[in-house]
FITI-882465 format. One record per atom (N, C-alpha, C): y, z, x. Coordinates in steps of 0.02 Angstrom, whole numbers. Layout:
// FITI-882465
<site north="Y" up="Z" east="X"/>
...
END
This chain:
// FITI-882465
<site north="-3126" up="-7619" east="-3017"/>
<site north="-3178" up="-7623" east="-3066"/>
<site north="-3217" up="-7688" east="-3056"/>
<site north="-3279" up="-7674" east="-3073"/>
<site north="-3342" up="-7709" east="-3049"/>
<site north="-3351" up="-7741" east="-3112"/>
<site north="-3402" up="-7806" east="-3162"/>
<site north="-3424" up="-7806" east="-3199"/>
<site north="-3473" up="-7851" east="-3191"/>
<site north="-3525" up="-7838" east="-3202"/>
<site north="-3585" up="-7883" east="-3201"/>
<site north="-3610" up="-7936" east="-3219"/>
<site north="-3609" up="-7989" east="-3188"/>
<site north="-3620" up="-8063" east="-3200"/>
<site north="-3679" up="-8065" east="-3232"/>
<site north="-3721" up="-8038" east="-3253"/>
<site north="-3774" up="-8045" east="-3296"/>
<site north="-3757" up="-8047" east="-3367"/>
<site north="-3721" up="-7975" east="-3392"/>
<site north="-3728" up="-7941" east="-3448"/>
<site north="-3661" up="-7930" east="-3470"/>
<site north="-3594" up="-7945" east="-3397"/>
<site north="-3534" up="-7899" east="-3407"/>
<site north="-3522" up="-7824" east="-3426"/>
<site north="-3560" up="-7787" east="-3418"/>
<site north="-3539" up="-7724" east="-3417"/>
<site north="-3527" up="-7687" east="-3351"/>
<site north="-3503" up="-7641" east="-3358"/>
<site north="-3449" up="-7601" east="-3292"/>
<site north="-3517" up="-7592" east="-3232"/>
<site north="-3505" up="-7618" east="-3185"/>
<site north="-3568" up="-7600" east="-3128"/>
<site north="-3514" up="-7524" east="-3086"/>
<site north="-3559" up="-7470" east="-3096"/>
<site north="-3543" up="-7401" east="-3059"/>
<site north="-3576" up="-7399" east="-2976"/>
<site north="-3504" up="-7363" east="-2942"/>
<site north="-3566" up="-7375" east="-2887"/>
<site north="-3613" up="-7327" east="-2865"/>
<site north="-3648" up="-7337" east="-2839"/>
<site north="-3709" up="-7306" east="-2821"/>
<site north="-3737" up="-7327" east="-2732"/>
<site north="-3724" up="-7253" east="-2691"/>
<site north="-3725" up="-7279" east="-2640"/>
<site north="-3678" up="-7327" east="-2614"/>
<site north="-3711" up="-7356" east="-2557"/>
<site north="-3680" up="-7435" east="-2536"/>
<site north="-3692" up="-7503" east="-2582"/>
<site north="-3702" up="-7491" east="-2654"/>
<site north="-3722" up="-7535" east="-2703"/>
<site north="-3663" up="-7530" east="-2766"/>
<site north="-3679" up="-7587" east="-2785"/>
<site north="-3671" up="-7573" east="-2869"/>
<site north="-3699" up="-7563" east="-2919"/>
<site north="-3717" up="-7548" east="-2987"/>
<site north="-3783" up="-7543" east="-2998"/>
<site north="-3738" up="-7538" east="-3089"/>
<site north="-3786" up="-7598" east="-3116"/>
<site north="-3777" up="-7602" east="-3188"/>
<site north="-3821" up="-7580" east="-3213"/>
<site north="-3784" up="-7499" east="-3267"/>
<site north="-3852" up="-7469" east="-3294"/>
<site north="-3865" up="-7503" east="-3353"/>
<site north="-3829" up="-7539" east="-3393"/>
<site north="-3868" up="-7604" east="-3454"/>
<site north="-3926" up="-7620" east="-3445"/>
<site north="-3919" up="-7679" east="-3368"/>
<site north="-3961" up="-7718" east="-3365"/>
<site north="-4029" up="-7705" east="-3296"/>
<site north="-4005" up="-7659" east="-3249"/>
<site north="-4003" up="-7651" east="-3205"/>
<site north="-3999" up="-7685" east="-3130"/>
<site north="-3938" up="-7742" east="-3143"/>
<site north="-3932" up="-7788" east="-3076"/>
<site north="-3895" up="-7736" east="-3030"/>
<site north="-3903" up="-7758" east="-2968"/>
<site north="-3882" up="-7708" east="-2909"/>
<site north="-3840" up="-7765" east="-2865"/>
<site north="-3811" up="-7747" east="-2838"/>
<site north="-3751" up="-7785" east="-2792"/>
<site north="-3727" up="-7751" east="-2744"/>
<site north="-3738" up="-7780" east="-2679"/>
<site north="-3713" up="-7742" east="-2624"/>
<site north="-3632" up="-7750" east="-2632"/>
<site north="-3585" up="-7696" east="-2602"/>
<site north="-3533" up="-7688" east="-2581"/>
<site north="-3518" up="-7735" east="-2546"/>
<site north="-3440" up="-7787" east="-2551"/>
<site north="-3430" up="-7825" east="-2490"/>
<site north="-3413" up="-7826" east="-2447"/>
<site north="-3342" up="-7765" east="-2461"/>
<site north="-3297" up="-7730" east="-2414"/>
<site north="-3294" up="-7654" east="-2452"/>
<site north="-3328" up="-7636" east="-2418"/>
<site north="-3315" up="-7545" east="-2452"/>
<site north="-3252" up="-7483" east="-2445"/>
<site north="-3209" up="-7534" east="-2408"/>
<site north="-3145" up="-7532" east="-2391"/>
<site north="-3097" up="-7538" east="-2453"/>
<site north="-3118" up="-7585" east="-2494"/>
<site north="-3093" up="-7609" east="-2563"/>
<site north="-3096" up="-7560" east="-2612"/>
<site north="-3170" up="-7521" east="-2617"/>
<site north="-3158" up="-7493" east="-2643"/>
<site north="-3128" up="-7429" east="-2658"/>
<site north="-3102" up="-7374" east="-2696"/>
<site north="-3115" up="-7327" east="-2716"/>
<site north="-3117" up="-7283" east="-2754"/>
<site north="-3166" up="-7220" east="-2751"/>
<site north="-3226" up="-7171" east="-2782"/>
<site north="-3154" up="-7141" east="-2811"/>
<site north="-3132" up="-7124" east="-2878"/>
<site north="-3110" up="-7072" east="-2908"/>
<site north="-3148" up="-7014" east="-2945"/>
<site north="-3141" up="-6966" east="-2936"/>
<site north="-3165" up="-6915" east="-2978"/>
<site north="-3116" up="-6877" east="-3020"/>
<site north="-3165" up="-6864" east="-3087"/>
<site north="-3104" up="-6825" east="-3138"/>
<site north="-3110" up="-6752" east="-3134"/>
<site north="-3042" up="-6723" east="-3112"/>
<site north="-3038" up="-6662" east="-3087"/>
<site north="-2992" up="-6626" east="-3162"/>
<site north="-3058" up="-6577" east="-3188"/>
<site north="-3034" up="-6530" east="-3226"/>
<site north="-2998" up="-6477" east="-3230"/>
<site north="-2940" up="-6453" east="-3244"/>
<site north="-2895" up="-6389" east="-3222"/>
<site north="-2926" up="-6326" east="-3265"/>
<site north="-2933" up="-6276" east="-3241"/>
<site north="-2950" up="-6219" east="-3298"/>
<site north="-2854" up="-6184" east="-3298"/>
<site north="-2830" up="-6170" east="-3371"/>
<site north="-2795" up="-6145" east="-3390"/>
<site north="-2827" up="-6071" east="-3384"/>
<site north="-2768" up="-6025" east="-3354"/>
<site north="-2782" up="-5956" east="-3355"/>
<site north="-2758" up="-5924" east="-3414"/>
<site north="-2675" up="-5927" east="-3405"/>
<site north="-2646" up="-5898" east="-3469"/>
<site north="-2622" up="-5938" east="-3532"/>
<site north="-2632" up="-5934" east="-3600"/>
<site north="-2631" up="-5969" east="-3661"/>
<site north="-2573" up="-5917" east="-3686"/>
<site north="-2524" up="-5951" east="-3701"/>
<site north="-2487" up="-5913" east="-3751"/>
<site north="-2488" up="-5928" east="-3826"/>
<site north="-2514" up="-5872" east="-3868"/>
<site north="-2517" up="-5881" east="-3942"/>
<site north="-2479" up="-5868" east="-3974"/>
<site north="-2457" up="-5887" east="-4033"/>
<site north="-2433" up="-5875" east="-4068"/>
<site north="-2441" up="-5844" east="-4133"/>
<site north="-2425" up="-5791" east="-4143"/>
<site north="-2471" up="-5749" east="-4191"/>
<site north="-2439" up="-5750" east="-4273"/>
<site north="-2380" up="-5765" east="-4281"/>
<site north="-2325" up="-5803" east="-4327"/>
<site north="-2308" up="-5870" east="-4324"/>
<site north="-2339" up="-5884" east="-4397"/>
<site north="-2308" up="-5958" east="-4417"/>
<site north="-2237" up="-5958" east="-4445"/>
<site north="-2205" up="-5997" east="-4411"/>
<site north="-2144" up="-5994" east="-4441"/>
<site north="-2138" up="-6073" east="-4491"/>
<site north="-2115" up="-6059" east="-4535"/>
<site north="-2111" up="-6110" east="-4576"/>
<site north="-2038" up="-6136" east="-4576"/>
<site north="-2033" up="-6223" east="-4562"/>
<site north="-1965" up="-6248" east="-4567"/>
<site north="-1955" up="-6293" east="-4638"/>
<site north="-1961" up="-6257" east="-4682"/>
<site north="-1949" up="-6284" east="-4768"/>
<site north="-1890" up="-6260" east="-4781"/>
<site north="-1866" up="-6302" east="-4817"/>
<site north="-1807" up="-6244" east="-4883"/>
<site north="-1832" up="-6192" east="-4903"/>
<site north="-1798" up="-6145" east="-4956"/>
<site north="-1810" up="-6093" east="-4980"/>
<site north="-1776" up="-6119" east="-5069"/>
<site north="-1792" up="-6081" east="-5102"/>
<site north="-1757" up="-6080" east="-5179"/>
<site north="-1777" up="-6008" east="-5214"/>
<site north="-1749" up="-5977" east="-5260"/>
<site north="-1761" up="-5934" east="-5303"/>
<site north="-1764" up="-5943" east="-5343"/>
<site north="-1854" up="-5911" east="-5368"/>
<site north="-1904" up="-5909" east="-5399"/>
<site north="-1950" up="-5876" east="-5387"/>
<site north="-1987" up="-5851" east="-5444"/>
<site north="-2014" up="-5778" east="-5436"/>
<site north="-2074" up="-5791" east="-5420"/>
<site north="-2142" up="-5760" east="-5363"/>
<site north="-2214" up="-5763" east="-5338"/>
<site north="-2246" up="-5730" east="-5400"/>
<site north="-2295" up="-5777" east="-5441"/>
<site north="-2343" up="-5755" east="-5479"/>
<site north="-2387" up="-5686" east="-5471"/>
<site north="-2389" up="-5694" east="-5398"/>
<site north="-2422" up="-5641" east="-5360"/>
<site north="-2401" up="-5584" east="-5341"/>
<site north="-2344" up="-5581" east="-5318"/>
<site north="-2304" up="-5504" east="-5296"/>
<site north="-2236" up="-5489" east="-5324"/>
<site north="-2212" up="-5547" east="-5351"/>
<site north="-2146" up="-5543" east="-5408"/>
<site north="-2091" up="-5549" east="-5355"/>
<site north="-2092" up="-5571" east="-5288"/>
<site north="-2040" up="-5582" east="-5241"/>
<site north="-2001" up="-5639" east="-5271"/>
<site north="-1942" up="-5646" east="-5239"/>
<site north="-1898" up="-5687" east="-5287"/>
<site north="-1868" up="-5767" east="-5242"/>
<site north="-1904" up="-5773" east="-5183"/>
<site north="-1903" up="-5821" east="-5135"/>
<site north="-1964" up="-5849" east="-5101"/>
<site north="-1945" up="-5917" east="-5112"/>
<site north="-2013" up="-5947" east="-5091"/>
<site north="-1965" up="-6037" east="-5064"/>
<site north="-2026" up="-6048" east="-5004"/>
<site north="-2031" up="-6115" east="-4987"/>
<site north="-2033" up="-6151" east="-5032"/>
<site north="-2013" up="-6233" east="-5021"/>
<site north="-2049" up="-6259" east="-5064"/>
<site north="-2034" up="-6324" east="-5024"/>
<site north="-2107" up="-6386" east="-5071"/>
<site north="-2102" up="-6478" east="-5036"/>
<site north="-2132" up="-6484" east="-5097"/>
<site north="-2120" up="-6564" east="-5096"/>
<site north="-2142" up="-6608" east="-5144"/>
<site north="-2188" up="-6656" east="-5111"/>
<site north="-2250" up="-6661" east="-5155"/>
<site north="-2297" up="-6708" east="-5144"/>
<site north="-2306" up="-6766" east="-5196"/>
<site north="-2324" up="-6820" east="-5195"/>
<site north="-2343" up="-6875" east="-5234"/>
<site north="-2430" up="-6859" east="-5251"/>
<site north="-2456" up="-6827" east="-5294"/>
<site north="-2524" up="-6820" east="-5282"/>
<site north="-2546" up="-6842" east="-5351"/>
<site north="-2532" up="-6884" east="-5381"/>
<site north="-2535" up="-6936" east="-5434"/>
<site north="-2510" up="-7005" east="-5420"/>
<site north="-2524" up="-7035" east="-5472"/>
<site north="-2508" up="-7110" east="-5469"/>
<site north="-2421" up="-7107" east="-5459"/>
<site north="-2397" up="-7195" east="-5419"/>
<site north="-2342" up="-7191" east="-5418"/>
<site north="-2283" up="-7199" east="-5473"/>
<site north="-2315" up="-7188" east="-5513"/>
<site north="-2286" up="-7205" east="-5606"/>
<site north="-2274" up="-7128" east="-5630"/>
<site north="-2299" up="-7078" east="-5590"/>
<site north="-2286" up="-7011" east="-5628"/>
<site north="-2226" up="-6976" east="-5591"/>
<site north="-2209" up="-6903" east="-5598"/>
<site north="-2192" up="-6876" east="-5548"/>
<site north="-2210" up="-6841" east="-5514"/>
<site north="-2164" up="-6825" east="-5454"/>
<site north="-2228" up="-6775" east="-5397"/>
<site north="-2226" up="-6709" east="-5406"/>
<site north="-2257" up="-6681" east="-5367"/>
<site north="-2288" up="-6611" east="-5392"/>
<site north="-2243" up="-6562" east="-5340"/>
<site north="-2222" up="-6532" east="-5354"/>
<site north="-2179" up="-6463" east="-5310"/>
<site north="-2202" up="-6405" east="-5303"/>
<site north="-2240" up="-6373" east="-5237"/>
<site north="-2269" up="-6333" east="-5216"/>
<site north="-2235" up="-6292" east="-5186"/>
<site north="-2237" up="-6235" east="-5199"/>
<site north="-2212" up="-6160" east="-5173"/>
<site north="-2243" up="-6106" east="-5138"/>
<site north="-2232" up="-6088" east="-5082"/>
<site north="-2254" up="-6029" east="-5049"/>
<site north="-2231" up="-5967" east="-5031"/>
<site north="-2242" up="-5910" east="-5077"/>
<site north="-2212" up="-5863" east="-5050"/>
<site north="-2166" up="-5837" east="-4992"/>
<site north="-2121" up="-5811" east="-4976"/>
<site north="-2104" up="-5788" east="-4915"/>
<site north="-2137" up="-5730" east="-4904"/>
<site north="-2150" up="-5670" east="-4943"/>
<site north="-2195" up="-5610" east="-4927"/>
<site north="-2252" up="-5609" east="-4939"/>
<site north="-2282" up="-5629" east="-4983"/>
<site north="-2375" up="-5606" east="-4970"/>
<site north="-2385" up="-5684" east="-4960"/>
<site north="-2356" up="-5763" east="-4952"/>
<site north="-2390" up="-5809" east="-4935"/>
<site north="-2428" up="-5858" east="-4974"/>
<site north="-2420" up="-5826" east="-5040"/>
<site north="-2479" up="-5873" east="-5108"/>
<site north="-2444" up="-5931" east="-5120"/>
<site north="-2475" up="-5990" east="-5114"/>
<site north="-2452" up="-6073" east="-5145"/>
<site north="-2471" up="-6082" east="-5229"/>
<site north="-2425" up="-6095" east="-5236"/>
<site north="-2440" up="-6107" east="-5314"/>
<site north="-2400" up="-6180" east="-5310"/>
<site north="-2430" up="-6216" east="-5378"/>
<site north="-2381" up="-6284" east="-5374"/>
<site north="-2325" up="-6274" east="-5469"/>
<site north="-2286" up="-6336" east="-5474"/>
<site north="-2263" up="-6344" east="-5530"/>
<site north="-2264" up="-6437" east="-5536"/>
<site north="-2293" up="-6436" east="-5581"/>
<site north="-2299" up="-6499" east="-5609"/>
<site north="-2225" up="-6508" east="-5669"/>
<site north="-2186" up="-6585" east="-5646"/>
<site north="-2112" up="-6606" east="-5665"/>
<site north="-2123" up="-6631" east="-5718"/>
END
C-alpha cells in the first residue's frame, strides 16, 4: 500500500503509475516487482439449502392459546419496562403460532 504525500490517501495503481484520486498526484512505480495487483474474486453459489421450518429452542409450559385453545406454548421473558418493575412473559403457540404476552 501506497499513500500519498500530498493528501495521504490510498494512491491506486494505474498503469505503470500511481495515481491519487483525492488529489490527483501521480507517481511512477519504483520497482514494479514490489508490487502486487489483487483482484476480488466473487464465487456464485449454485445450491442454497432452505429451510422451510423454524424450529424453536425455548421451553414449553401449559397454558391455553387465546387463539386455537391448544394447551402448549413457548415461552421468554423480556425486561420491556423500567428496571424497578417486572418483566413481561411472552408466549407462542406451538400450533397455529400466535404471541401473546402476560404482564407479572
Amino acid at each position: 500500500m501506497e499513500f500519498c504525500p500530498k493528501c495521504g490517501s490510498l494512491m491506486l495503481p494505474k498503469g505503470n503509475s500511481l495515481l491519487c484520486e483525492k488529489c490527483g498526484h501521480v507517481e511512477e512505480l519504483r520497482k514494479p516487482e514490489e508490487y502486487t495487483l489483487v483482484k476480488k474474486v466473487e464465487e456464485k453459489v449454485e445450491d442454497v439449502n432452505v429451510v422451510e421450518e423454524e424450529k424453536m429452542a425455548l421451553p414449553t409450559v401449559k397454558t391455553t392459546c387465546p387463539s386455537c385453545g391448544n394447551h402448549t406454548a413457548y415461552w421468554w421473558i423480556l425486561q420491556t419496562r423500567r428496571a424497578d418493575e417486572p418483566p413481561t412473559r411472552f408466549y407462542r403457540c406451538t400450533k397455529c403460532g400466535k404471541t401473546w404476552r402476560e404482564y407479572a
